[in-house]
N, C-alpha and C positions, 0 to 999 in steps of 0.2 A: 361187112358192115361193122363198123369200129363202135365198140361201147362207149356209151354218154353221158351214164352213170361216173358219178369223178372219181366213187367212193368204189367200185367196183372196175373202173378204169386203171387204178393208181393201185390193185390188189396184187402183190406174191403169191400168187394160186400154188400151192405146195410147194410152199418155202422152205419149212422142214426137212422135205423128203429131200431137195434138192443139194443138201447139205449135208445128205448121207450116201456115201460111195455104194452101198446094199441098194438100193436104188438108181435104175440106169436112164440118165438124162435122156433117150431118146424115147422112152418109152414116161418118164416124165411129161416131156414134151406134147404126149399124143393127150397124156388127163388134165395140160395144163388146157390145150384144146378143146377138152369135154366145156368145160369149164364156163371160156368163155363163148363157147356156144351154147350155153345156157344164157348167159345175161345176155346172150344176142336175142336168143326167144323170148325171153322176159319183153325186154326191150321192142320187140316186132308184134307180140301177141298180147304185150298187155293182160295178164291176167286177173281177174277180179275179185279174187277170192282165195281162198287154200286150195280148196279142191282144183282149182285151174294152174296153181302154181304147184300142187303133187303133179299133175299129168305132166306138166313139164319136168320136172325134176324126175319123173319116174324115166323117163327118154334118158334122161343123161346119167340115172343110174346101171341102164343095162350097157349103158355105153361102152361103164367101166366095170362091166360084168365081161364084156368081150376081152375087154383089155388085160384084164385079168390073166388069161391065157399067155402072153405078150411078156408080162411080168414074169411068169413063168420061164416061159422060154429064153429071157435072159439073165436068170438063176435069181429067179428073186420070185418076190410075191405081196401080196395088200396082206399084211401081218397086222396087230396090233396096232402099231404107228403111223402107218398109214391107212388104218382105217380112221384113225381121230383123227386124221390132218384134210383126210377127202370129207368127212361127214361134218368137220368144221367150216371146209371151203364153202359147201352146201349152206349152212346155217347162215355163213357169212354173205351167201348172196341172198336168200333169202332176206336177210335183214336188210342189205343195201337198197333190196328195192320194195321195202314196204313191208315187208312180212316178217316183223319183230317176233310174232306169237308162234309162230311155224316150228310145228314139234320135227325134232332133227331126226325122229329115227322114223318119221312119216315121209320127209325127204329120200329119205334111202331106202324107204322099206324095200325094194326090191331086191338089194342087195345079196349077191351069195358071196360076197367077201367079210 
């Protein structure tokens, strides 16, 4: 399902990272994935509130809890950098679809990165 959103259609999903060698495109690739399978849920579930847009965001934080390991195994890992660049992508969809107030570190609380 292709996103509809223009502003989250038209988004660099870890643009940053993608332009540091420390970081390996295929495994890029899998969080740029996360990503936009989040504004695809957005997008299909319509959420009405925060609390409906944390449940979705909590899905696509264990995502890259998995992914984590991944990062790992191709000598890298969600450091510093790429923890603001993934927790910015978060806030940036939030905001794209409505959810200006959405506190960033409720988006990721799951997080073990």
């Amino acid at each position: 399902m292709p996103i509809t959103n223009q502003q989250a259609a038209g988004h660099a999903f870890l643009r940053e990272l993608y332009g540091d060698a420390y970081y390996p495109g295929h495994v890029l690739d899998k969080g740029r994935a996360i990503l936009v399978r989040l504004c695809e849920r957005i997008e299909a579930e319509r959420p009405d509130g925060l609390d409906a847009l944390y449940a979705l965001t909590a899905v696509a934080t264990e995502e890259f809890n998995v992914l984590e390991a991944e990062f790992d195994e191709a000598g890298s890992e969600i450091e510093t950098v790429a923890r603001e660049e993934i927790a910015g992508d978060f806030a940036f969809v939030a905001s794209a679809y409505g959810f200006a107030d959405a506190d960033v570190e409720e988006l990721v609380a799951g997080r073990e990165w």
